[in-house]
MITORSE-340589 format. One record per atom (N, C-alpha, C): atom name; residue in one letter; residue number from 0; x, y, z. Coordinates in steps of 0.02 Angstrom, whole numbers, plus 50000, padded with zeros to 5 digits. Example, Ala and Ser with C-alpha at 12.3 -4.5 7.8 and 13.67 -1.06 7.14 Angstrom:
at / aa / i / u / v / w
N / A / 0 / 50660 / 49716 / 50390
CA / A / 0 / 50615 / 49775 / 50390
C / A / 0 / 50660 / 49835 / 50390
N / S / 1 / 50642 / 49888 / 50354
CA / S / 1 / 50684 / 49947 / 50357
C / S / 1 / 50645 / 50002 / 50394
This chain:
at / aa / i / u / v / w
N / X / 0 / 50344 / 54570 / 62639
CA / X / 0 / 50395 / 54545 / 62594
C / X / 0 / 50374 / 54556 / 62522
N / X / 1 / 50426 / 54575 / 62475
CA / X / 1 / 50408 / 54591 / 62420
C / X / 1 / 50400 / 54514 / 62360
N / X / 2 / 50359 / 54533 / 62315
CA / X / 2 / 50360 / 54446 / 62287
C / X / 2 / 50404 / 54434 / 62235
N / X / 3 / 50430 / 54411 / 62226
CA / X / 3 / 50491 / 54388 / 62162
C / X / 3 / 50489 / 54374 / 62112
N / X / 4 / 50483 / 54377 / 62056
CA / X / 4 / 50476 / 54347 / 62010
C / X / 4 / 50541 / 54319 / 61973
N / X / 5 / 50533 / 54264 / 61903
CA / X / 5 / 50592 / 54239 / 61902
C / X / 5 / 50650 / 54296 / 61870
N / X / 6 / 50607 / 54346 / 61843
CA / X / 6 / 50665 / 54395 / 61838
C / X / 6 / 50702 / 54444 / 61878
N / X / 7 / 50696 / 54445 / 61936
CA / X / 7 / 50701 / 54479 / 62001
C / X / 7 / 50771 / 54412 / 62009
N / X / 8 / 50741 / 54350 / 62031
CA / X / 8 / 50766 / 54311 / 62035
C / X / 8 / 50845 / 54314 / 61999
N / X / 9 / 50847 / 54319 / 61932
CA / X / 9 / 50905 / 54302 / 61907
C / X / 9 / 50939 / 54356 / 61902
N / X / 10 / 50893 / 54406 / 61927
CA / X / 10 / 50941 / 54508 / 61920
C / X / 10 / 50992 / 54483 / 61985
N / X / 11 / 50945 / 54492 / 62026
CA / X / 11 / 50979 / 54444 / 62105
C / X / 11 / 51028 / 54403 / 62096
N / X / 12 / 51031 / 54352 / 62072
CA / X / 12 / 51085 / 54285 / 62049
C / X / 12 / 51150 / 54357 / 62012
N / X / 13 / 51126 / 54386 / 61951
CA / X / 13 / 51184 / 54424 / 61905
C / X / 13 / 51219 / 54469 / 61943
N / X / 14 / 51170 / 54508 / 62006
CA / X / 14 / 51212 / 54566 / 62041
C / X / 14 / 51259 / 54515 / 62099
N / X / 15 / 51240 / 54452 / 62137
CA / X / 15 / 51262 / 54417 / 62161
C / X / 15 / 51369 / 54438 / 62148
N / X / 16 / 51344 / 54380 / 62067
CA / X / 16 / 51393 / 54370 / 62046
C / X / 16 / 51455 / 54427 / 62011
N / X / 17 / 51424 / 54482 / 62009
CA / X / 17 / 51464 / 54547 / 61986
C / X / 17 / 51402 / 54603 / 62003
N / X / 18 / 51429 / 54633 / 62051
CA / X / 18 / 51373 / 54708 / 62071
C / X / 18 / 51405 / 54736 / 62039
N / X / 19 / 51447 / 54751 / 62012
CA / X / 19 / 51487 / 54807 / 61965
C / X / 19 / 51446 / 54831 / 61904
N / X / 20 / 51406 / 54757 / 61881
CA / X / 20 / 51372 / 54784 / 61839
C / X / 20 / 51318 / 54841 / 61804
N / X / 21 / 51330 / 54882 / 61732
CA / X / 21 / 51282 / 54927 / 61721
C / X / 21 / 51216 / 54884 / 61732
N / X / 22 / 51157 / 54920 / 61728
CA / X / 22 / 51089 / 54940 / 61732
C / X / 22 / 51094 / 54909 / 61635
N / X / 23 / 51107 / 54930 / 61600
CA / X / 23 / 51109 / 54909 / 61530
C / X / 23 / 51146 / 54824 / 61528
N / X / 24 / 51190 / 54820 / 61559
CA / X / 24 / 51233 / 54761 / 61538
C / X / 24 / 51176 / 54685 / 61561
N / X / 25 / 51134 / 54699 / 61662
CA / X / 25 / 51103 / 54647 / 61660
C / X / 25 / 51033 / 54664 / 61611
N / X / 26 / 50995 / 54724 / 61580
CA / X / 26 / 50945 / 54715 / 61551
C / X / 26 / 50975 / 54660 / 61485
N / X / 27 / 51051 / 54676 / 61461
CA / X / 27 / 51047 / 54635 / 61405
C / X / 27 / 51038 / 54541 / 61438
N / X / 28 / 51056 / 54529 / 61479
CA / X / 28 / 51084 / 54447 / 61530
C / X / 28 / 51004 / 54441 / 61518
N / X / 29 / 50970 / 54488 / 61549
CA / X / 29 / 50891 / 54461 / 61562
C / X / 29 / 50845 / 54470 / 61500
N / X / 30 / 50854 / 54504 / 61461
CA / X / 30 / 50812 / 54503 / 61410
C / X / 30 / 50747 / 54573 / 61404
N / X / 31 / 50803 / 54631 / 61459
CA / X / 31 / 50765 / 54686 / 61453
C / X / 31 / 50776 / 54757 / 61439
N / X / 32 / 50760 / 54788 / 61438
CA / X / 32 / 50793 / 54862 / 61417
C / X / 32 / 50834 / 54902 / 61486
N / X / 33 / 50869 / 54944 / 61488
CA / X / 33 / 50910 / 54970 / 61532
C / X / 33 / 50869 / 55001 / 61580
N / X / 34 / 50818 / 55040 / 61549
CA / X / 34 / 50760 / 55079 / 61607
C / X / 34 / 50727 / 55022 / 61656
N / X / 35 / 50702 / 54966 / 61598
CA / X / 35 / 50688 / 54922 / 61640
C / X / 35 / 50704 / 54877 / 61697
N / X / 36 / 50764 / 54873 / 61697
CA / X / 36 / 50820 / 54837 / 61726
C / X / 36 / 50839 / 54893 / 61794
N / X / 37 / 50852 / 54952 / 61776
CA / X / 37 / 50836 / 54993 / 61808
C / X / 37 / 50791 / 55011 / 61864
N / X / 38 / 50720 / 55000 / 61842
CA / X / 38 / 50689 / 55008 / 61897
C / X / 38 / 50684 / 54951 / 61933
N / X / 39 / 50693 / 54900 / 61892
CA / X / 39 / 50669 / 54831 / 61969
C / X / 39 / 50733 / 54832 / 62009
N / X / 40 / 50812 / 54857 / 61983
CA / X / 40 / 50856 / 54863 / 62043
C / X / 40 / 50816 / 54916 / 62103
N / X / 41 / 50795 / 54998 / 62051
CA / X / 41 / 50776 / 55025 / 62104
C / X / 41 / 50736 / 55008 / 62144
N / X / 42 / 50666 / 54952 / 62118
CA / X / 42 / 50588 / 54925 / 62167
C / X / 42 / 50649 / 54868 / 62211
N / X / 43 / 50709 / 54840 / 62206
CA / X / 43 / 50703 / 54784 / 62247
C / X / 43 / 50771 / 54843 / 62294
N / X / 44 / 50797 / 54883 / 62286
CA / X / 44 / 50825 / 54937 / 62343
C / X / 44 / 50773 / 54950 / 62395
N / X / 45 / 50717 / 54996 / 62384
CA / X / 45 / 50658 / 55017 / 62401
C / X / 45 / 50630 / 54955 / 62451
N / X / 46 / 50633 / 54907 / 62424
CA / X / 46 / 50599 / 54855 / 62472
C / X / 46 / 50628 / 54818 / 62521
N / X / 47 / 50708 / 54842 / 62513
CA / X / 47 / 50756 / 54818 / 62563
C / X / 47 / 50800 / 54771 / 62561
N / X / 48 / 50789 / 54741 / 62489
CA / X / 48 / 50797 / 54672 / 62451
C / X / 48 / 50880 / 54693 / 62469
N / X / 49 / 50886 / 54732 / 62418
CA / X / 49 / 50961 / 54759 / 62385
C / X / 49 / 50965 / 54794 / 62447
N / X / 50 / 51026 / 54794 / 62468
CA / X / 50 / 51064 / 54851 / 62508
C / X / 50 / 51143 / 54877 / 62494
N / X / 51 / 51156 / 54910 / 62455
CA / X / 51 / 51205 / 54930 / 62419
C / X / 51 / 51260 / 54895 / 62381
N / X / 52 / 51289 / 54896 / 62360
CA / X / 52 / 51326 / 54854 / 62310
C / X / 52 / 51399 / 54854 / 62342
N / X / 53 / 51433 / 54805 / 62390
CA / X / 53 / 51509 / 54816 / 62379
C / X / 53 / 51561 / 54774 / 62347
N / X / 54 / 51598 / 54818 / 62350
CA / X / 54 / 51678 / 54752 / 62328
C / X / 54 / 51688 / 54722 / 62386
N / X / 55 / 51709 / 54660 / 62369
CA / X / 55 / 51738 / 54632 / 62409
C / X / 55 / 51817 / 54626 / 62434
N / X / 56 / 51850 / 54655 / 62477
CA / X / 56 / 51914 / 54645 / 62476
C / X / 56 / 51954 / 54595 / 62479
N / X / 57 / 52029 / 54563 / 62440
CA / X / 57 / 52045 / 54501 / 62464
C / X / 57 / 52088 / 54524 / 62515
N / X / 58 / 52087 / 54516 / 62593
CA / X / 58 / 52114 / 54510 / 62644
C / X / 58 / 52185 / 54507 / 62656
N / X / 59 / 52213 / 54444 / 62615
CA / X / 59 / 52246 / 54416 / 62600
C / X / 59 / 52308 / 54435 / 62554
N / X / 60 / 52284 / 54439 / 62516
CA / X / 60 / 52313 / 54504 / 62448
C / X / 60 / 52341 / 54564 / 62484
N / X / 61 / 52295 / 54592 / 62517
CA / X / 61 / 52313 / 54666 / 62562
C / X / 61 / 52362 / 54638 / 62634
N / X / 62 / 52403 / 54607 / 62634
CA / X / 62 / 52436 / 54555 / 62683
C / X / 62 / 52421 / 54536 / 62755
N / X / 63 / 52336 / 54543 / 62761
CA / X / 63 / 52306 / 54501 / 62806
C / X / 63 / 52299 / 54440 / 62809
N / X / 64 / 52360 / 54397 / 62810
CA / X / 64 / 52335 / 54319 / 62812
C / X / 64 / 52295 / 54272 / 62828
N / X / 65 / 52264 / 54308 / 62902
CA / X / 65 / 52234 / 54254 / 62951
C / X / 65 / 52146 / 54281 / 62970
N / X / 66 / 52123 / 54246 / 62957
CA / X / 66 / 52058 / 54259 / 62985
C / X / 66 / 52029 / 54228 / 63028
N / X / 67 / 52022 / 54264 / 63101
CA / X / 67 / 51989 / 54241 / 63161
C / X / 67 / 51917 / 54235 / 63165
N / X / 68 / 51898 / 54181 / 63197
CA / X / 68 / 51816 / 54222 / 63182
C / X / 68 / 51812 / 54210 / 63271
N / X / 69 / 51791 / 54250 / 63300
CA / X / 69 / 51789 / 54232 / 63385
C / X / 69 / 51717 / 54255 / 63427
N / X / 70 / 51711 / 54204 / 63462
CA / X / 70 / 51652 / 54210 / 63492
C / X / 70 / 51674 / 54249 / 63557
N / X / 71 / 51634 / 54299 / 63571
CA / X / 71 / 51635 / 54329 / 63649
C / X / 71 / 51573 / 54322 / 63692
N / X / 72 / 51581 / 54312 / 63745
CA / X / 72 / 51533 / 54324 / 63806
C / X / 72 / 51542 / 54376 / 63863
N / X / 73 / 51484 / 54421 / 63869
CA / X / 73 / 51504 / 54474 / 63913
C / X / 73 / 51483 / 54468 / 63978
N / X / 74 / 51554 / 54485 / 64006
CA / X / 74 / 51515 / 54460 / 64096
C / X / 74 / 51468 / 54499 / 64120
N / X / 75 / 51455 / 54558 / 64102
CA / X / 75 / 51373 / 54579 / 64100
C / X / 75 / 51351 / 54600 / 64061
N / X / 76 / 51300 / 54579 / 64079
CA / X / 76 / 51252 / 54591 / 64002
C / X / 76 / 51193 / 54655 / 64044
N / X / 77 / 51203 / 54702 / 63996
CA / X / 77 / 51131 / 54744 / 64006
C / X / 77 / 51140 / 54775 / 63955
N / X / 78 / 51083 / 54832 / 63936
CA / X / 78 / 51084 / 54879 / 63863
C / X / 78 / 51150 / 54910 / 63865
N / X / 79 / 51152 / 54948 / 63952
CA / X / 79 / 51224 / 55012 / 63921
C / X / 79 / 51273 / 54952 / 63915
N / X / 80 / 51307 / 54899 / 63955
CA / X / 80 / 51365 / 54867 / 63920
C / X / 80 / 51364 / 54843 / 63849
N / X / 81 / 51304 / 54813 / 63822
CA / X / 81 / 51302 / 54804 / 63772
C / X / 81 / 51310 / 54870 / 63721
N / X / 82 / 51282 / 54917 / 63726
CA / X / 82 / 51280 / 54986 / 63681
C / X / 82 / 51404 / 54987 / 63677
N / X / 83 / 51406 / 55002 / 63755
CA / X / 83 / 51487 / 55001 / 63741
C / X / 83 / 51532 / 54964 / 63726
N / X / 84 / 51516 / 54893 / 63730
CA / X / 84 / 51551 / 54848 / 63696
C / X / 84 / 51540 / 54865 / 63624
N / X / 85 / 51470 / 54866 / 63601
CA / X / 85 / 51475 / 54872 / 63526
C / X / 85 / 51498 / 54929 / 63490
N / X / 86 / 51511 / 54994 / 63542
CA / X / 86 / 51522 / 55058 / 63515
C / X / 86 / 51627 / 55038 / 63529
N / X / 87 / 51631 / 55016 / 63558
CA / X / 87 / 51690 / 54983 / 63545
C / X / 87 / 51749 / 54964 / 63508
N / X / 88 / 51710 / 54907 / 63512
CA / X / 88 / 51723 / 54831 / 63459
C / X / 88 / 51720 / 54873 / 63385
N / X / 89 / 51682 / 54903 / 63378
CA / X / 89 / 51664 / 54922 / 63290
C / X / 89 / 51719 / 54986 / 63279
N / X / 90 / 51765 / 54995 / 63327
CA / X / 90 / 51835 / 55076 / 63312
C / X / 90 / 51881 / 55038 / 63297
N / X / 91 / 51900 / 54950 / 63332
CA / X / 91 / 51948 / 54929 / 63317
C / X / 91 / 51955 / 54905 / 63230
N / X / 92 / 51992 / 54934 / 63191
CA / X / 92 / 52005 / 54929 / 63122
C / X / 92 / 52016 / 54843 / 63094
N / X / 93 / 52025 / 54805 / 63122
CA / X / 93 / 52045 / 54725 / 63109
C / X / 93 / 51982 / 54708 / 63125
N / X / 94 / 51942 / 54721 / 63177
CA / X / 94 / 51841 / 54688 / 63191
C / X / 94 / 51827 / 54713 / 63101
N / X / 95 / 51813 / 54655 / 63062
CA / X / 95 / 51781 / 54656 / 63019
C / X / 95 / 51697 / 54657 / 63007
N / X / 96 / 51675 / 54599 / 63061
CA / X / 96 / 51625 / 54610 / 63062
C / X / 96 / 51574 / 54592 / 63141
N / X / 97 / 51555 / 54602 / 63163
CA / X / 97 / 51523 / 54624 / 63226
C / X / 97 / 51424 / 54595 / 63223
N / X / 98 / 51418 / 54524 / 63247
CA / X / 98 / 51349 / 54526 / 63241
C / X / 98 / 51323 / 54495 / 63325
N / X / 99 / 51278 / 54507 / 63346
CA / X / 99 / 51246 / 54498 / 63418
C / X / 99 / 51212 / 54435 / 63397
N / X / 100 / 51233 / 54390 / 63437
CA / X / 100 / 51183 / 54315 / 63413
C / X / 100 / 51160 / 54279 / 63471
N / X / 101 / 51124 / 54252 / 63454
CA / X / 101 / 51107 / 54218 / 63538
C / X / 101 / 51148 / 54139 / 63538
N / X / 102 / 51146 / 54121 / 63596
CA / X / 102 / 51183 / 54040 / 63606
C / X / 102 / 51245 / 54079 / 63674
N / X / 103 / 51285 / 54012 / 63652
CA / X / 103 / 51329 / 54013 / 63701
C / X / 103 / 51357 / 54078 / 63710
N / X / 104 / 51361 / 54101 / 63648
CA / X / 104 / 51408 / 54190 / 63649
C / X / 104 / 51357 / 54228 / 63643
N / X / 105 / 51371 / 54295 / 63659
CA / X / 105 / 51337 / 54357 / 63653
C / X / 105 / 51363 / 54397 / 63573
N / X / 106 / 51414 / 54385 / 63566
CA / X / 106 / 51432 / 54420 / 63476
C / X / 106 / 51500 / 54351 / 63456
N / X / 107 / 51482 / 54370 / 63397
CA / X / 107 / 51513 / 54333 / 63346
C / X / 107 / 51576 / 54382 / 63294
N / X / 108 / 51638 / 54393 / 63305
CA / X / 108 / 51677 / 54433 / 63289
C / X / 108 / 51715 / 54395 / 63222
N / X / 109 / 51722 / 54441 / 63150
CA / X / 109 / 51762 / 54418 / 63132
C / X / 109 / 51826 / 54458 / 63113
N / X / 110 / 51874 / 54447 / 63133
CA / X / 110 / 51960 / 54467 / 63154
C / X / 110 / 52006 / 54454 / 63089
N / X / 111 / 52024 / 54513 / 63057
CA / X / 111 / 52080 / 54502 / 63019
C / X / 111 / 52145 / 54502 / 63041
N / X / 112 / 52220 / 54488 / 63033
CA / X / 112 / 52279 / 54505 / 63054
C / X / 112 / 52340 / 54477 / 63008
N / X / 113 / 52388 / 54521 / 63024
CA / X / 113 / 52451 / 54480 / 62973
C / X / 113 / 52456 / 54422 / 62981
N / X / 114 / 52474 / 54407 / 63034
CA / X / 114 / 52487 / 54334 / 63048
C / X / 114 / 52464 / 54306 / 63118
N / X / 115 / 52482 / 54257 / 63162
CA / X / 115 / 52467 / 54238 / 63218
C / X / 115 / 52499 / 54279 / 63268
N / X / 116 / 52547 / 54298 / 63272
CA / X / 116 / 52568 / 54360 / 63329
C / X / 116 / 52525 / 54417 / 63305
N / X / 117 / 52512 / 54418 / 63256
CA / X / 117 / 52482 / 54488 / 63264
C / X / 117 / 52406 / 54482 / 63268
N / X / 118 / 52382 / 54437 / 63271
CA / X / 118 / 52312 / 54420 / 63292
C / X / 118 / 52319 / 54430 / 63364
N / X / 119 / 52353 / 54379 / 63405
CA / X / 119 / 52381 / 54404 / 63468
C / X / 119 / 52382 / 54466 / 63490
N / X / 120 / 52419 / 54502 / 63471
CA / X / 120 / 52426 / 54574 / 63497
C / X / 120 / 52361 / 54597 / 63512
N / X / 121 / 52320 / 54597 / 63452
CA / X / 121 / 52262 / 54634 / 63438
C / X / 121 / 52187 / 54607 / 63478
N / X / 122 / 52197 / 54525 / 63496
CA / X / 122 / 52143 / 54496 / 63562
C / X / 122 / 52188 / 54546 / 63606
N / X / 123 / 52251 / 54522 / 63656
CA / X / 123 / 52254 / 54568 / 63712
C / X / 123 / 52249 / 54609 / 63732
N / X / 124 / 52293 / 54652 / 63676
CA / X / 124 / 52282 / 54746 / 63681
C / X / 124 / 52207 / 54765 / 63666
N / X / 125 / 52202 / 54747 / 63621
CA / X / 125 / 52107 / 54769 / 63592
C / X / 125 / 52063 / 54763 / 63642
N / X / 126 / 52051 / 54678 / 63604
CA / X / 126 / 52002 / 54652 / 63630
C / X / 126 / 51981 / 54624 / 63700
N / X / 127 / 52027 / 54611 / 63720
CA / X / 127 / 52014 / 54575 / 63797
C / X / 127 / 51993 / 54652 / 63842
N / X / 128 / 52021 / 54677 / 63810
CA / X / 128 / 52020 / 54758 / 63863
C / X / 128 / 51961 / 54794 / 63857
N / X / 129 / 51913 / 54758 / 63804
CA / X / 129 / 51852 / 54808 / 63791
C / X / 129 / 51811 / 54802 / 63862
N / X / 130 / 51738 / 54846 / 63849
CA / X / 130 / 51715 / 54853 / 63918
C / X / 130 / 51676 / 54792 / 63914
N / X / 131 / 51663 / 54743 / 63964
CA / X / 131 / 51622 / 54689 / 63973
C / X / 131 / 51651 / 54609 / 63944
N / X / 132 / 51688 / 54625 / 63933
CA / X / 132 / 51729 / 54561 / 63890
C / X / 132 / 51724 / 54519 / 63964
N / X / 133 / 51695 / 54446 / 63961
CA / X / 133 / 51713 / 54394 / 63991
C / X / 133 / 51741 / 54340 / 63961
N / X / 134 / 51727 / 54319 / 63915
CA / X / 134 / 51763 / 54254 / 63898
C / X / 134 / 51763 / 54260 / 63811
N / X / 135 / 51814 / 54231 / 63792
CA / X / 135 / 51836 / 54228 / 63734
C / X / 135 / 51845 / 54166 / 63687
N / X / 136 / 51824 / 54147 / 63628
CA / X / 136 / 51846 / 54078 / 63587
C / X / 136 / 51849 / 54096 / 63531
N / X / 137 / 51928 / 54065 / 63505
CA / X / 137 / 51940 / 54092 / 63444
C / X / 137 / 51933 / 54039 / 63376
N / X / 138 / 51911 / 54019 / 63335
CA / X / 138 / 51900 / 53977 / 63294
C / X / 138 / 51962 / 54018 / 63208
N / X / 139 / 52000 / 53990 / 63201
CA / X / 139 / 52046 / 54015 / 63155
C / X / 139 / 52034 / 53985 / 63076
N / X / 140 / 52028 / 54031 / 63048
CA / X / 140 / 51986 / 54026 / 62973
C / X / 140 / 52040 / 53973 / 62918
N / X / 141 / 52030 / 53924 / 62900
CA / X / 141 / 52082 / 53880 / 62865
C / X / 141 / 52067 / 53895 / 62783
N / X / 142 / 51992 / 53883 / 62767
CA / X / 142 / 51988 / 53898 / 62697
C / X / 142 / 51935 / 53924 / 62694
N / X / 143 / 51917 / 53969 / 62617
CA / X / 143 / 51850 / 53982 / 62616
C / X / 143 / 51794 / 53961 / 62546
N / X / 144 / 51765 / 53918 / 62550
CA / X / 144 / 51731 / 53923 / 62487
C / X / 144 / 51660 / 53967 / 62471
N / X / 145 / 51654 / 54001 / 62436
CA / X / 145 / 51593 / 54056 / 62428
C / X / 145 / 51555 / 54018 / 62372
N / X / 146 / 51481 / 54003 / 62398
CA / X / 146 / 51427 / 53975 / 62388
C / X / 146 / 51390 / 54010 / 62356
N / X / 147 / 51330 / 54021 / 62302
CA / X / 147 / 51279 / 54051 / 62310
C / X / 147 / 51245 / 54051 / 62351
N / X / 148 / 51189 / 54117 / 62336
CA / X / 148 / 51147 / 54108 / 62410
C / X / 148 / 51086 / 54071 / 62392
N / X / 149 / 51049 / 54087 / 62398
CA / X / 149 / 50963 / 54048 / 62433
C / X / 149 / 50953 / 54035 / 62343
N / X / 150 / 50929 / 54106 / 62296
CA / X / 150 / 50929 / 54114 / 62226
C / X / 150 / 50966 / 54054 / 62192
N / X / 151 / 51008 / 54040 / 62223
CA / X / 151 / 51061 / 53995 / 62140
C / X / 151 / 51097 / 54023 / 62128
């Protein structure tokens, strides 16, 4: 693990809050020159810290209303079902995001859609039909508040 210092720290906190930002704009936030600022994005890329910068889309805005987040369990479990469920699950365009967790479920899905029929459509036709699918729970997204992370 790489060690932090408090200026790492608050580059972290500034890209947090706007990755858009120049290489010049946080050296001015932190109190350093652009090269400088520069390379500790590049030393904390390099170390795995940073992993690319994205936008975030609003869902919502783009007239996805509803956000599913659904737990699956596969009625078998071995590498190749697992390899095809996940080679799967990740073509359907609404699977936002796709993580393998342990507990009661085997993955943790999160599901965009216009509305509630069309979330529908997209468990039956899609999802229920993938290879290994046993059981399904859908938890339906009401609000979201975005936190900082660990940094501040």
């Amino acid at each position: 693990m790489t060690d932090l210092d408090a200026i790492d720290r608050k580059l972290l906190r500034a890209l947090a809050q706007d990755a858009r930002q120049s290489a010049g704009a946080l050296g001015r936030q932190l109190g350093l020159s652009q090269p400088a600022a520069w390379r500790r994005i590049r030393r904390l890329e390099e170390a795995g810290i940073l992993r690319g910068r994205r936008l975030r889309l609003d869902h919502a805005a783009l007239g996805f209303g509803v956000t599913v987040f659904l737990g699956v369990k596969l009625a078998t479990k071995g590498r190749v079902s697992l390899e095809d469920f996940e080679r799967a699950v990740t073509a359907i365009p609404e699977v936002q995001l796709v993580q393998h967790v342990l507990g009661l479920f085997d993955y943790r899905l999160r599901v965009v859609a216009r509305d509630l029929p069309d979330f529908e459509r997209v468990l039956r036709r899609r999802i229920m039909t993938l290879p290994g699918v046993g059981e399904v729970e859908a938890n339906v997204l009401l609000s979201e508040e975005r936190r900082p992370g660990p940094l501040g």
